[in-house]
mmCIF file as Biopython writes it, N, C-alpha, C and O atoms, coordinates in Angstrom:
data_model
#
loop_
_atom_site.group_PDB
_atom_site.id
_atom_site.type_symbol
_atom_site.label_atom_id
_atom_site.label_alt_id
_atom_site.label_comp_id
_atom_site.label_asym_id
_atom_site.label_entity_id
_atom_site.label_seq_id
_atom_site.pdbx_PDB_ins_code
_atom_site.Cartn_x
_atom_site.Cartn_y
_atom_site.Cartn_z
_atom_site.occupancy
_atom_site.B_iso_or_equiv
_atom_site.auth_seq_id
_atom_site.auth_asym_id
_atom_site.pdbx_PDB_model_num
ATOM 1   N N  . UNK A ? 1  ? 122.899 1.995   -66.575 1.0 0.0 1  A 1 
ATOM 2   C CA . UNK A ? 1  ? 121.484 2.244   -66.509 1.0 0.0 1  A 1 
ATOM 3   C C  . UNK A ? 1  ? 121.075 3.045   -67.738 1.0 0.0 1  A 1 
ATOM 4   O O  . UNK A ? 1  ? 121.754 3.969   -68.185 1.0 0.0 1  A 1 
ATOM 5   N N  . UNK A ? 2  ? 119.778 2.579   -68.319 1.0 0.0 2  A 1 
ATOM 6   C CA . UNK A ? 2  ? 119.635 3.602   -69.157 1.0 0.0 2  A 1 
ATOM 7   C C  . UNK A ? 2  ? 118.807 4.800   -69.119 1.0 0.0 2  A 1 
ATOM 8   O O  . UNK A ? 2  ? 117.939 4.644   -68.261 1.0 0.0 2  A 1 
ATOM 9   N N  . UNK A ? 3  ? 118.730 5.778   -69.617 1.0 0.0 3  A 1 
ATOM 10  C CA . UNK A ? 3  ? 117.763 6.894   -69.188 1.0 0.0 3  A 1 
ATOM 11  C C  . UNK A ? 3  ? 116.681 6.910   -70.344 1.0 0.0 3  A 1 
ATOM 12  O O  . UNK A ? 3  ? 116.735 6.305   -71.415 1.0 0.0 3  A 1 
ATOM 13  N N  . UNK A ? 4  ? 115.564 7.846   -69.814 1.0 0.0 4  A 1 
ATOM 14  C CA . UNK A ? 4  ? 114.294 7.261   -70.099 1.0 0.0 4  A 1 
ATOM 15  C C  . UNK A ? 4  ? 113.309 8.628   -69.940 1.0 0.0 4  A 1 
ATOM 16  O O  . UNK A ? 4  ? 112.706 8.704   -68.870 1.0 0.0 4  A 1 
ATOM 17  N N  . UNK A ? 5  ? 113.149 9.461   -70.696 1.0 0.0 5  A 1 
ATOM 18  C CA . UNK A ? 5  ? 112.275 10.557  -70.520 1.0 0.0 5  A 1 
ATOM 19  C C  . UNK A ? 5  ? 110.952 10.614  -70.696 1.0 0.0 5  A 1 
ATOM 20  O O  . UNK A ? 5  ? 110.578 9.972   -71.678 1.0 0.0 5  A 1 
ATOM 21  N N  . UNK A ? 6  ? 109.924 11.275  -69.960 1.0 0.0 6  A 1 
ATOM 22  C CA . UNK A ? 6  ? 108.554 11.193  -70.163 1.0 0.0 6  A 1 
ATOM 23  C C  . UNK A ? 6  ? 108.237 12.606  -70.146 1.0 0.0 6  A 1 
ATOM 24  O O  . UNK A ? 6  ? 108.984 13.526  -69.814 1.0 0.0 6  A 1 
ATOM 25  N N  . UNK A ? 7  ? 106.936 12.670  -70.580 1.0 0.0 7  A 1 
ATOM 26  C CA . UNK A ? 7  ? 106.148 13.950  -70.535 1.0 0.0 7  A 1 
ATOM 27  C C  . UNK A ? 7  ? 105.089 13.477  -69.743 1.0 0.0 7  A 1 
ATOM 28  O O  . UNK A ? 7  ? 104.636 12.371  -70.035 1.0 0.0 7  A 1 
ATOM 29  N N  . UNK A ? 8  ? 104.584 14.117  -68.762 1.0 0.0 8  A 1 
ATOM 30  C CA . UNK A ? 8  ? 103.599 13.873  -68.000 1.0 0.0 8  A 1 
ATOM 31  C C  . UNK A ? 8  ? 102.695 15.290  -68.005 1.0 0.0 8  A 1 
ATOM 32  O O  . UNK A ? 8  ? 102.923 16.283  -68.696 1.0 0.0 8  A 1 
ATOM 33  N N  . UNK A ? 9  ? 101.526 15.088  -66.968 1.0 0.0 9  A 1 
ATOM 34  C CA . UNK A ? 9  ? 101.131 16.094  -67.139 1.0 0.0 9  A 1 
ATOM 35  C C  . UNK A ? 9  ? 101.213 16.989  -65.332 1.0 0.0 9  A 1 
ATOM 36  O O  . UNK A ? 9  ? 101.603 16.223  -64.451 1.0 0.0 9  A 1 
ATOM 37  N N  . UNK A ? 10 ? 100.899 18.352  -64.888 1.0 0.0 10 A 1 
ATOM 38  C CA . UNK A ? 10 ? 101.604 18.652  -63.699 1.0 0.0 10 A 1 
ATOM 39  C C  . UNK A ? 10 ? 100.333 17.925  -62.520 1.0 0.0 10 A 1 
ATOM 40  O O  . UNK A ? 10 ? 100.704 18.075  -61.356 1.0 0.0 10 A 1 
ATOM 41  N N  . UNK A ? 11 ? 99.069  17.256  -62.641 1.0 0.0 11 A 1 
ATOM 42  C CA . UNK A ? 11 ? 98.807  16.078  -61.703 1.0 0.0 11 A 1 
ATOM 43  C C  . UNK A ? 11 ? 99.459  15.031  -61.490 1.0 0.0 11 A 1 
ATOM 44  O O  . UNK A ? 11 ? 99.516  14.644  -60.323 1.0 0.0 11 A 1 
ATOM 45  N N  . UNK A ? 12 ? 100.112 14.294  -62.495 1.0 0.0 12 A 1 
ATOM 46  C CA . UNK A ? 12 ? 100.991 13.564  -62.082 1.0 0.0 12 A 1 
ATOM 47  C C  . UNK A ? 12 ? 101.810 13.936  -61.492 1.0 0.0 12 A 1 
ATOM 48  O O  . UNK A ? 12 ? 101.988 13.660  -60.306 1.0 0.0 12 A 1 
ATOM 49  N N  . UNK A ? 13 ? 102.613 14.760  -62.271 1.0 0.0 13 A 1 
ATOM 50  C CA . UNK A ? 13 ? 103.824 15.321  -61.453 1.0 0.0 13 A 1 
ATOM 51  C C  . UNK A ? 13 ? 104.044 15.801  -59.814 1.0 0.0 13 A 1 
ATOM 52  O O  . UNK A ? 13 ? 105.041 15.851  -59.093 1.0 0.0 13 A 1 
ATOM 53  N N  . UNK A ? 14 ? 102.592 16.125  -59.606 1.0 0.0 14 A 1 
ATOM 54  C CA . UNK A ? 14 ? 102.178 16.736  -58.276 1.0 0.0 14 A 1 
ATOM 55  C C  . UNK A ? 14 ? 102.467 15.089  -57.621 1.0 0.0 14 A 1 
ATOM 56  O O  . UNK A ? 14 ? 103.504 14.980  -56.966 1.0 0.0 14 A 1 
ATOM 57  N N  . UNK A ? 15 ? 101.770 14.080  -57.746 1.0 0.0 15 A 1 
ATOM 58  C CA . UNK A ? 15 ? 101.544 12.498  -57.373 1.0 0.0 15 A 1 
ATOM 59  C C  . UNK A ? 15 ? 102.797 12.386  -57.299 1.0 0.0 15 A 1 
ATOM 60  O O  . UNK A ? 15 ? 103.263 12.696  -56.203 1.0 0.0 15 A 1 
ATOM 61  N N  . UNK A ? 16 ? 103.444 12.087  -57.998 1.0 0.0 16 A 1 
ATOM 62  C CA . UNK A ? 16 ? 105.098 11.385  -58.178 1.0 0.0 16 A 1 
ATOM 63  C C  . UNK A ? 16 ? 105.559 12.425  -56.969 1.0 0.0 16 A 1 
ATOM 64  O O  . UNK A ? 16 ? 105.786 11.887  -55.885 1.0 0.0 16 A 1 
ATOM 65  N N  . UNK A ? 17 ? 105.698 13.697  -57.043 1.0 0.0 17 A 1 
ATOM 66  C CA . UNK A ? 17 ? 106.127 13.908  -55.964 1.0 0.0 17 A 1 
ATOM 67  C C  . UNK A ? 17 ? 105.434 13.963  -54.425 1.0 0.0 17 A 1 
ATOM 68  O O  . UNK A ? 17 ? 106.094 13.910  -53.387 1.0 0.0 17 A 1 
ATOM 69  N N  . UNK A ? 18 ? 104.334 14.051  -54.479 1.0 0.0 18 A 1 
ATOM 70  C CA . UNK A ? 18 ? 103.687 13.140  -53.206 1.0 0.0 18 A 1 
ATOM 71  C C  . UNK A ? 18 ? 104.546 12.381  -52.792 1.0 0.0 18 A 1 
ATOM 72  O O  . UNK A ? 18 ? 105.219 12.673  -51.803 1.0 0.0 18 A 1 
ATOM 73  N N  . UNK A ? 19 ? 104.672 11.467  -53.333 1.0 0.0 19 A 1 
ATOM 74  C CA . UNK A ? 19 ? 104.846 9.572   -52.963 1.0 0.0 19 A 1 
ATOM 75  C C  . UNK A ? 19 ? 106.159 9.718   -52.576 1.0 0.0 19 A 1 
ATOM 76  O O  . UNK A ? 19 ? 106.481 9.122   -51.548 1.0 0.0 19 A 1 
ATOM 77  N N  . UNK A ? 20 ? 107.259 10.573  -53.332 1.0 0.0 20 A 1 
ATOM 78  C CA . UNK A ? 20 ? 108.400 10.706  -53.455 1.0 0.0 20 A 1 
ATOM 79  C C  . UNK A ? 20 ? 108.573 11.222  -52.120 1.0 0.0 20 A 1 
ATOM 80  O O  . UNK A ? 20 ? 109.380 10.552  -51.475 1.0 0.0 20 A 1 
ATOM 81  N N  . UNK A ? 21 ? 107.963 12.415  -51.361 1.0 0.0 21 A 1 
ATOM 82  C CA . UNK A ? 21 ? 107.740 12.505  -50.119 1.0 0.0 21 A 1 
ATOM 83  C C  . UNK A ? 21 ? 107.778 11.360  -49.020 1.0 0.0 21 A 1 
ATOM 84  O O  . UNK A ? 21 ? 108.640 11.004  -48.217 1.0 0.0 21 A 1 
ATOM 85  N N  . UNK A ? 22 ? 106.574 10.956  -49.292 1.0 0.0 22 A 1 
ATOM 86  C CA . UNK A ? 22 ? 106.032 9.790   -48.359 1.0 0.0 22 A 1 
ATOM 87  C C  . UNK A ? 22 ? 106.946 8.579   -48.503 1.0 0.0 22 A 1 
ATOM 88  O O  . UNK A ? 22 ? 107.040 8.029   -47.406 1.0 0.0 22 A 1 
ATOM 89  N N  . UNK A ? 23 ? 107.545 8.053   -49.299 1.0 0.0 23 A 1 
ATOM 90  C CA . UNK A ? 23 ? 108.483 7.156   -49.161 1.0 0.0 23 A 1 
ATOM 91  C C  . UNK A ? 23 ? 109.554 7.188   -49.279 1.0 0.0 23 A 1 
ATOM 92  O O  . UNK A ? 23 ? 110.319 6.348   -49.753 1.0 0.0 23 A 1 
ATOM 93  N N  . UNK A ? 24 ? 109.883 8.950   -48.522 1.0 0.0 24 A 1 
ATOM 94  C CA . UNK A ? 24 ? 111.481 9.186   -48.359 1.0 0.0 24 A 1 
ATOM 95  C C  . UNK A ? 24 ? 112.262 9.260   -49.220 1.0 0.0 24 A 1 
ATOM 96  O O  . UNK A ? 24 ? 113.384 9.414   -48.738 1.0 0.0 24 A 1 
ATOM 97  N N  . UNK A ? 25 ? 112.266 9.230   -50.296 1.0 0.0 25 A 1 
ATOM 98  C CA . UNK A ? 25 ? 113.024 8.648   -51.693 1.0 0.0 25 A 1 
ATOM 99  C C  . UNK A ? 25 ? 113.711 9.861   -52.445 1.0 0.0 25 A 1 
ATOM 100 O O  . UNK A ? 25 ? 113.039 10.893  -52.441 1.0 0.0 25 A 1 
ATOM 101 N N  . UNK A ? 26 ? 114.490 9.895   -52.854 1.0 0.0 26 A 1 
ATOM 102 C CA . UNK A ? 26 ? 115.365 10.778  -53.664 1.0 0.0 26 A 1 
ATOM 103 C C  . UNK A ? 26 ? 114.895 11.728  -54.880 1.0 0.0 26 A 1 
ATOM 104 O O  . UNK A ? 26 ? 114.750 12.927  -55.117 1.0 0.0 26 A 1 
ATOM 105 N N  . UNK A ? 27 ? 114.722 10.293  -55.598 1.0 0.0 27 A 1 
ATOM 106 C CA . UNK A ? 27 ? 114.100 10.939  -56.761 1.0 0.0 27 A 1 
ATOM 107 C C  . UNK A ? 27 ? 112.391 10.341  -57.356 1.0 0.0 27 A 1 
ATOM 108 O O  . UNK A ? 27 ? 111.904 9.351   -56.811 1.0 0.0 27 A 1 
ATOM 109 N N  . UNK A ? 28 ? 111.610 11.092  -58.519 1.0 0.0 28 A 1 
ATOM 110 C CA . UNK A ? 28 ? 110.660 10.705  -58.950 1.0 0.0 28 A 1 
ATOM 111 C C  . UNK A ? 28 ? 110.798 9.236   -59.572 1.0 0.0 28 A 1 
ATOM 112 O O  . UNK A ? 28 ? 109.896 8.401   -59.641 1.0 0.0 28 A 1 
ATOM 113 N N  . UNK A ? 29 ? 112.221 9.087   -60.043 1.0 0.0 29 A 1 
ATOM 114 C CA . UNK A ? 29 ? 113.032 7.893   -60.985 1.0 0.0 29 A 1 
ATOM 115 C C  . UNK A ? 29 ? 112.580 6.864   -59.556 1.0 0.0 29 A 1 
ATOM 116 O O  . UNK A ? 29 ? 111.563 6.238   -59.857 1.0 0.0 29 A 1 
ATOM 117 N N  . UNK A ? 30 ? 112.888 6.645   -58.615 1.0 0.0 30 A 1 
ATOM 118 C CA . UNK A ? 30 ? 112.610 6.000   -57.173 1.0 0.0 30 A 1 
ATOM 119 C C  . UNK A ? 30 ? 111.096 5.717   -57.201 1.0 0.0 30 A 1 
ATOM 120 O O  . UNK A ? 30 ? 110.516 4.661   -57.455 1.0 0.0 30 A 1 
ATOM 121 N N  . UNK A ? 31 ? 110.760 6.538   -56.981 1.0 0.0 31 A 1 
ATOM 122 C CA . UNK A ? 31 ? 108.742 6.430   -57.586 1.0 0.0 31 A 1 
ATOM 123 C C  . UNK A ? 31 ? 108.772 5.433   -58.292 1.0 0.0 31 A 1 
ATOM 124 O O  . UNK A ? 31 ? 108.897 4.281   -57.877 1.0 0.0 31 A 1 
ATOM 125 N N  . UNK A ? 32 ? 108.690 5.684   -59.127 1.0 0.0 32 A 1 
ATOM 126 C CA . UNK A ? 32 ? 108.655 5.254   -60.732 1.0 0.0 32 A 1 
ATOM 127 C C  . UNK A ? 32 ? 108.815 3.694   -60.563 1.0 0.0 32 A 1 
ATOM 128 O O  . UNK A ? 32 ? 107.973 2.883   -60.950 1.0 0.0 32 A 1 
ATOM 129 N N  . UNK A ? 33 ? 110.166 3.330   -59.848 1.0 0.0 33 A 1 
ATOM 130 C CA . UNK A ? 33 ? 110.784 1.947   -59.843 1.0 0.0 33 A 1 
ATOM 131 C C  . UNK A ? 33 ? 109.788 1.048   -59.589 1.0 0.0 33 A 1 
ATOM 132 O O  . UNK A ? 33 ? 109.338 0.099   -60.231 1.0 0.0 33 A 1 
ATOM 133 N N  . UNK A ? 34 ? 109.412 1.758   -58.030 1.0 0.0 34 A 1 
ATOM 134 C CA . UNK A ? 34 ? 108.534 1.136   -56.976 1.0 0.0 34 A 1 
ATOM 135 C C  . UNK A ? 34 ? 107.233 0.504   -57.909 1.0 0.0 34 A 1 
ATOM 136 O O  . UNK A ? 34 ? 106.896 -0.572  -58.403 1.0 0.0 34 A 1 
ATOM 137 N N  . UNK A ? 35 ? 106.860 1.569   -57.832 1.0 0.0 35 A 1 
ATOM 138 C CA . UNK A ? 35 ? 105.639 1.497   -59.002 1.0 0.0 35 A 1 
ATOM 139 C C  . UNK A ? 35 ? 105.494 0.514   -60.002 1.0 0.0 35 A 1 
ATOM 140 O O  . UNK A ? 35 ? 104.437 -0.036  -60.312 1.0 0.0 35 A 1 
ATOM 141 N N  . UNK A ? 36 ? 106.574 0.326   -60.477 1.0 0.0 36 A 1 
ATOM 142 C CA . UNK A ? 36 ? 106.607 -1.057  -61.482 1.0 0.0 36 A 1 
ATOM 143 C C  . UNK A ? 36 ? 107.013 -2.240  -60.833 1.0 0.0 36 A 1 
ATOM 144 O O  . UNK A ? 36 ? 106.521 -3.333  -61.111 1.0 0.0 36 A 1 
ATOM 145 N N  . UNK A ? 37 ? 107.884 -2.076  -59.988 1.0 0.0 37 A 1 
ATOM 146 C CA . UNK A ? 37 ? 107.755 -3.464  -58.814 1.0 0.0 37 A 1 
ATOM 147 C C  . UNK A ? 37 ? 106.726 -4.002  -58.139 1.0 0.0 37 A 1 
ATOM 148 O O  . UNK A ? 37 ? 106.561 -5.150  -57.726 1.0 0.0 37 A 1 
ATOM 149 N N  . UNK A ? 38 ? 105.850 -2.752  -58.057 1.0 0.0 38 A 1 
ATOM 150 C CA . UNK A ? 38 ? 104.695 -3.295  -57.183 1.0 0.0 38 A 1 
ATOM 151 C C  . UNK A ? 38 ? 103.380 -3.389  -58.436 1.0 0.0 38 A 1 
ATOM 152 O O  . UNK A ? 38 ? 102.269 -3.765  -58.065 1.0 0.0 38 A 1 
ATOM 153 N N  . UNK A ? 39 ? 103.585 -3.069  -59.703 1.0 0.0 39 A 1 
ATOM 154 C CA . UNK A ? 39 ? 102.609 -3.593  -60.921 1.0 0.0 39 A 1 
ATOM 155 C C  . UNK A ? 39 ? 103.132 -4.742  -61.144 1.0 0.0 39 A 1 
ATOM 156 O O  . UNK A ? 39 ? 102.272 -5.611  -61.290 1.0 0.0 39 A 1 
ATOM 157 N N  . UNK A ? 40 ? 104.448 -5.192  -61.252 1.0 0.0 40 A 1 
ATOM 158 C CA . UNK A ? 40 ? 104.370 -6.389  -61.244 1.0 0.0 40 A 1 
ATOM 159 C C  . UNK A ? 40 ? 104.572 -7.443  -60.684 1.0 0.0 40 A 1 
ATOM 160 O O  . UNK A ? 40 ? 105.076 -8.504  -61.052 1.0 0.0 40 A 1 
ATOM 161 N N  . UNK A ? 41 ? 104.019 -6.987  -59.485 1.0 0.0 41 A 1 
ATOM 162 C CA . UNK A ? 41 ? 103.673 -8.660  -58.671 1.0 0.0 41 A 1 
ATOM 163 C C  . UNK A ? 41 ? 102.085 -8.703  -58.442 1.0 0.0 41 A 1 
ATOM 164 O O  . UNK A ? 41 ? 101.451 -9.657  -57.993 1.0 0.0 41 A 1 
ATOM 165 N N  . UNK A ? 42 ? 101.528 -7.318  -58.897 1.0 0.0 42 A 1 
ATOM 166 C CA . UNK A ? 42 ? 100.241 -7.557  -59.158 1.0 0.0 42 A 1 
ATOM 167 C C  . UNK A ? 42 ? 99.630  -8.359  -60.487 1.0 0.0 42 A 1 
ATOM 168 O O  . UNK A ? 42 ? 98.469  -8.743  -60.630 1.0 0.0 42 A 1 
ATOM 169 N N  . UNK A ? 43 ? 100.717 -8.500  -61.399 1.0 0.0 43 A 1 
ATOM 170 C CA . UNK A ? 43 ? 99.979  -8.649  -62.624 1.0 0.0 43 A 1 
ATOM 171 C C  . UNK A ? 43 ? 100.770 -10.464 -62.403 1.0 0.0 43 A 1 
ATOM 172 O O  . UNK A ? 43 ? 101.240 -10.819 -63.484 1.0 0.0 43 A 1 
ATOM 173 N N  . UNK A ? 44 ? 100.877 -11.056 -61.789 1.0 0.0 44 A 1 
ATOM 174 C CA . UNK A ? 44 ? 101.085 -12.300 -61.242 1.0 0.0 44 A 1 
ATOM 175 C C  . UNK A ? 44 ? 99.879  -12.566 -60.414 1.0 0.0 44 A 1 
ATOM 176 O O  . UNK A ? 44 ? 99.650  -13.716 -60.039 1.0 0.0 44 A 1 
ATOM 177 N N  . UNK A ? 45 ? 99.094  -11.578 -60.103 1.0 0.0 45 A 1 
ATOM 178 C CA . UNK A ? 45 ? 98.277  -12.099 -58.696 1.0 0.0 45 A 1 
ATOM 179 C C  . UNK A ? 45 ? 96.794  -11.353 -59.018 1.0 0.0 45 A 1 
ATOM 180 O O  . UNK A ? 45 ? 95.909  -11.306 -58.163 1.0 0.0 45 A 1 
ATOM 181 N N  . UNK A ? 46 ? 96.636  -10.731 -60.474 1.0 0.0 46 A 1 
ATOM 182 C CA . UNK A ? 46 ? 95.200  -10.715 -60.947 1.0 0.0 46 A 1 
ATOM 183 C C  . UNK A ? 46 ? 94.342  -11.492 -61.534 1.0 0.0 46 A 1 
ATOM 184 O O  . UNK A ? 46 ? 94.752  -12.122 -62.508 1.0 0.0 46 A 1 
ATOM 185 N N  . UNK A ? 47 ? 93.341  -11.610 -61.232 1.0 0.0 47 A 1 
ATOM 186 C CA . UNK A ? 47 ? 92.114  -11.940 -61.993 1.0 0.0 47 A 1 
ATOM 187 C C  . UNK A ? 47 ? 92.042  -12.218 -63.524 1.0 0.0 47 A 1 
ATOM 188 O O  . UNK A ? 47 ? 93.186  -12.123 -63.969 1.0 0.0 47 A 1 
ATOM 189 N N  . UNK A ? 48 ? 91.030  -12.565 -64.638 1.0 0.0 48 A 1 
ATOM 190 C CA . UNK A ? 48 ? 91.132  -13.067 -65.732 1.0 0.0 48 A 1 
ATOM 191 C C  . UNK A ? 48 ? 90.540  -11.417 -65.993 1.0 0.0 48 A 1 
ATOM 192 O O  . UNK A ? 48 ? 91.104  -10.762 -66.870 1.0 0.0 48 A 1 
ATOM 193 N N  . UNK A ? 49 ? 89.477  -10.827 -65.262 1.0 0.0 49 A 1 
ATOM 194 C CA . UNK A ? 49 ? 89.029  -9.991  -65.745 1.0 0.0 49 A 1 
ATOM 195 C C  . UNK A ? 49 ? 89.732  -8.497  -64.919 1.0 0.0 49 A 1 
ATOM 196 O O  . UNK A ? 49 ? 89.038  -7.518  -64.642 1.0 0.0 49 A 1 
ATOM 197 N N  . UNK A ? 50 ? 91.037  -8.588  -64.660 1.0 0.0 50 A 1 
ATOM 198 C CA . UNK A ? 50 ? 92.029  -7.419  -64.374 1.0 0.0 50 A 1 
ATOM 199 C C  . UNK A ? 50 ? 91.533  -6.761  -62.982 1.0 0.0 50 A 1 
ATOM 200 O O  . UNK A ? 50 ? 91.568  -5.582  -62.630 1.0 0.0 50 A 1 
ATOM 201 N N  . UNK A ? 51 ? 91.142  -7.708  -62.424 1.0 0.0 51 A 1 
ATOM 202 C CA . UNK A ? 51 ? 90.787  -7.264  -60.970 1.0 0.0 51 A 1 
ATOM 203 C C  . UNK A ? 51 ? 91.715  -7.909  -59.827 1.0 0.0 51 A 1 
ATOM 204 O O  . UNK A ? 51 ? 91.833  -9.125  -59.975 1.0 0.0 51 A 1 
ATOM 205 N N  . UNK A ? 52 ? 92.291  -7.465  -58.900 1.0 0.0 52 A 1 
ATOM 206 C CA . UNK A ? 52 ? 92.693  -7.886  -57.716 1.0 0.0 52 A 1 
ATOM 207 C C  . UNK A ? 52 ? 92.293  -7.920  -56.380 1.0 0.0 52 A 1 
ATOM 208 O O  . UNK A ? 52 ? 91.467  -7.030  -56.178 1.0 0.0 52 A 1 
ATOM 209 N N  . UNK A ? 53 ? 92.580  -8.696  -55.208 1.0 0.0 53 A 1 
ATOM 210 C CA . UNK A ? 53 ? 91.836  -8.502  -54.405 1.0 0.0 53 A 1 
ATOM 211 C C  . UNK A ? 53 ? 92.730  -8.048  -53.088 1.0 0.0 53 A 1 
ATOM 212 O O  . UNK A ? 53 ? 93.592  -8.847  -52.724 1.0 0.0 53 A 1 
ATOM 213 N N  . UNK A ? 54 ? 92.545  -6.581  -52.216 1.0 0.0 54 A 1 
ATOM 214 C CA . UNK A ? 54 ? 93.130  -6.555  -51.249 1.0 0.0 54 A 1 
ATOM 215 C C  . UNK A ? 54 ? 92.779  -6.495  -49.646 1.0 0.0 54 A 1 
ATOM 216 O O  . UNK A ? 54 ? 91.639  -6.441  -49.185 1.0 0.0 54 A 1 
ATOM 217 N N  . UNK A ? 55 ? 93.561  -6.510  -49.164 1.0 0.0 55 A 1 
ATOM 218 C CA . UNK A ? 55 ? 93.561  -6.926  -47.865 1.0 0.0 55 A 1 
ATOM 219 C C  . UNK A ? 55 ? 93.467  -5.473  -46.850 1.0 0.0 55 A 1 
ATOM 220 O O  . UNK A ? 55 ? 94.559  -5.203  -46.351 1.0 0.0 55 A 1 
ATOM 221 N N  . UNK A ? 56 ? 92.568  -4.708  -46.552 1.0 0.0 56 A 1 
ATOM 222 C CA . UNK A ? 56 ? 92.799  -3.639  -45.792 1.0 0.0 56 A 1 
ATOM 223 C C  . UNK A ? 56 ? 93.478  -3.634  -44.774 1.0 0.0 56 A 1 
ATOM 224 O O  . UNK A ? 56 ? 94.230  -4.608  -44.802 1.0 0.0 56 A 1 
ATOM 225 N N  . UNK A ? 57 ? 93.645  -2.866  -43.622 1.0 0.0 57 A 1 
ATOM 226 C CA . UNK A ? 57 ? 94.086  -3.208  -42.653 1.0 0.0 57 A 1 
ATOM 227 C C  . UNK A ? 57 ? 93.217  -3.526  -41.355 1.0 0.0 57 A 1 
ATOM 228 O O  . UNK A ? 57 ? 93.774  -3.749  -40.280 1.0 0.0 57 A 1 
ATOM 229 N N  . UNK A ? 58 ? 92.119  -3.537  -41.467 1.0 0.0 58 A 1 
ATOM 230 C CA . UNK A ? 58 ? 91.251  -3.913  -40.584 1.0 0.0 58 A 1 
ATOM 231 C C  . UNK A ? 58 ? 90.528  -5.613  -40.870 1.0 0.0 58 A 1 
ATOM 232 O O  . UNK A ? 58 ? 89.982  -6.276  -39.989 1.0 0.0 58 A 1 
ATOM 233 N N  . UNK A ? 59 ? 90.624  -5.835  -41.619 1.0 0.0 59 A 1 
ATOM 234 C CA . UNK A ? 59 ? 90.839  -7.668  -42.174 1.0 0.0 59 A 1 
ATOM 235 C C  . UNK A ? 59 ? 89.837  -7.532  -43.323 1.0 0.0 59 A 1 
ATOM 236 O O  . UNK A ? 59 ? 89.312  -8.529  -43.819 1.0 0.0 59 A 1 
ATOM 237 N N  . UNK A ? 60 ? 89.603  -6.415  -43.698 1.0 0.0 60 A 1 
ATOM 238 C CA . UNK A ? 60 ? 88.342  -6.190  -45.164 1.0 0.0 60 A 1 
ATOM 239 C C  . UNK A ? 60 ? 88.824  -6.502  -45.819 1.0 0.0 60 A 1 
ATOM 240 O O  . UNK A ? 60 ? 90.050  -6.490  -45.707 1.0 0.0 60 A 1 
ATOM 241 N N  . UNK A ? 61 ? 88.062  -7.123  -47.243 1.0 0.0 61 A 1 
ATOM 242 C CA . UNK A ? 61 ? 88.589  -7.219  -48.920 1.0 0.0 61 A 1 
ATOM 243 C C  . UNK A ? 61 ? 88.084  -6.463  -49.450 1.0 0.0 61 A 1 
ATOM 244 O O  . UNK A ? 61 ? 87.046  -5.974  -49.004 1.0 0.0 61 A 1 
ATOM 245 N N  . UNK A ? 62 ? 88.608  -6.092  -50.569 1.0 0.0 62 A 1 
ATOM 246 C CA . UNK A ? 62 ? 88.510  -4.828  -51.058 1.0 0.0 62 A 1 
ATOM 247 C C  . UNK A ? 62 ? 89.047  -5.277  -53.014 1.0 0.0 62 A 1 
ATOM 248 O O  . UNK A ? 62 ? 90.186  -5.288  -53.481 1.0 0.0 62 A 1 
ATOM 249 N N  . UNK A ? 63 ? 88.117  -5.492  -53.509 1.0 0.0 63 A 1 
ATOM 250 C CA . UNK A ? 63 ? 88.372  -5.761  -54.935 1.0 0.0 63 A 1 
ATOM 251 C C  . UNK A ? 63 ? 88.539  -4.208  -55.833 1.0 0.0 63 A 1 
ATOM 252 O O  . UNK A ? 63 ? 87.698  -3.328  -56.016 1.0 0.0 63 A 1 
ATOM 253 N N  . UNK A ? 64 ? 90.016  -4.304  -56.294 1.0 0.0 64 A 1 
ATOM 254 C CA . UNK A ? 64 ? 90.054  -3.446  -56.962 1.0 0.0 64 A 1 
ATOM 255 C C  . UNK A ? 64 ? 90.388  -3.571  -58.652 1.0 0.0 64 A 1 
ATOM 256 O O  . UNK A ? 64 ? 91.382  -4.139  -59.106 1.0 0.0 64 A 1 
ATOM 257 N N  . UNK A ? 65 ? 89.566  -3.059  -59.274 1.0 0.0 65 A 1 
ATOM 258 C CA . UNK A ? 65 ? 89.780  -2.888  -60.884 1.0 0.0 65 A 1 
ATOM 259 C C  . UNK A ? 65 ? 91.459  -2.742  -61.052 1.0 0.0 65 A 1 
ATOM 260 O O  . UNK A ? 65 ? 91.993  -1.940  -60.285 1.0 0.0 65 A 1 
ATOM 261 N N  . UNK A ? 66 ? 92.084  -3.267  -61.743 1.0 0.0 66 A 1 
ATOM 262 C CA . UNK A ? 66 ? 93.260  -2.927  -62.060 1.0 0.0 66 A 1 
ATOM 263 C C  . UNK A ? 66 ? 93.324  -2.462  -63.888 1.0 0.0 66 A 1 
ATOM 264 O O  . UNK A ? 66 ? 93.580  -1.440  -64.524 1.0 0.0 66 A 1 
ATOM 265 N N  . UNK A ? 67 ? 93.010  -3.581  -64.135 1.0 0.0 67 A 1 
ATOM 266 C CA . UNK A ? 67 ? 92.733  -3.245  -66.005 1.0 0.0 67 A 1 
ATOM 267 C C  . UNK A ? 67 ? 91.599  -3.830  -66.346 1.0 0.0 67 A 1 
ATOM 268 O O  . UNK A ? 67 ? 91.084  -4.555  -65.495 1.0 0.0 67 A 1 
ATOM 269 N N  . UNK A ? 68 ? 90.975  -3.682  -67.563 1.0 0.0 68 A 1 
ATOM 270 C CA . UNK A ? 68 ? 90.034  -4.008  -67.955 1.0 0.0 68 A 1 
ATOM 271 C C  . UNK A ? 68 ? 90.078  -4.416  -69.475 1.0 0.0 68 A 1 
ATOM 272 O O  . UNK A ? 68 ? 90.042  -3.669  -70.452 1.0 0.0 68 A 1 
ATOM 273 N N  . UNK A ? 69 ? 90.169  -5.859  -69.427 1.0 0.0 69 A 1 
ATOM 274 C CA . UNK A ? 69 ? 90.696  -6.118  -71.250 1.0 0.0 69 A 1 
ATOM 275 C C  . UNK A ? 69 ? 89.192  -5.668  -71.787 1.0 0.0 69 A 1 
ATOM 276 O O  . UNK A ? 69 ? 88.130  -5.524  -71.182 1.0 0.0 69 A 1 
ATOM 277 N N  . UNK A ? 70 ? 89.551  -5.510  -73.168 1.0 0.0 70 A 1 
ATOM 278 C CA . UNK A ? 70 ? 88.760  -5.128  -74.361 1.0 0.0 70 A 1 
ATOM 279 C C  . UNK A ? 70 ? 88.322  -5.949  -75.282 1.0 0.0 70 A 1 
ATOM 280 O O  . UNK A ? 70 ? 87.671  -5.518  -76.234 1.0 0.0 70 A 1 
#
């Protein structure tokens, strides 16, 4: 594996460890993974104009901005 350092700032850091909480997980590196697993099956399943569309849990859609090309 290779390693991979960032500078963030301590809101993120606060977030990453949120999540890191909430999904039981070891480390922020665990975060992190998720996070790009789940960007990319979004970026298979967006819009032309970087929008996606989700599914609440009450049967709502819910269009969310993801990126916004330039």
């Amino acid at each position: 594996m290779v390693a991979t350092s960032f500078n963030i700032d301590q809101k993120t850091d606060q977030t990453l460890e949120s999540l890191r909480r909430h999904y039981q997980v070891s480390s922020k590196a665990d975060v992190l993974r998720k996070a790009i697993a789940l960007l990319n099956v979004v970026s298979r399943n967006e819009y032309a104009d970087g929008t996606i569309i989700l599914r609440q849990r009450d049967g709502q859609s819910l269009r969310v901005v993801v990126w916004t090309p330039e």
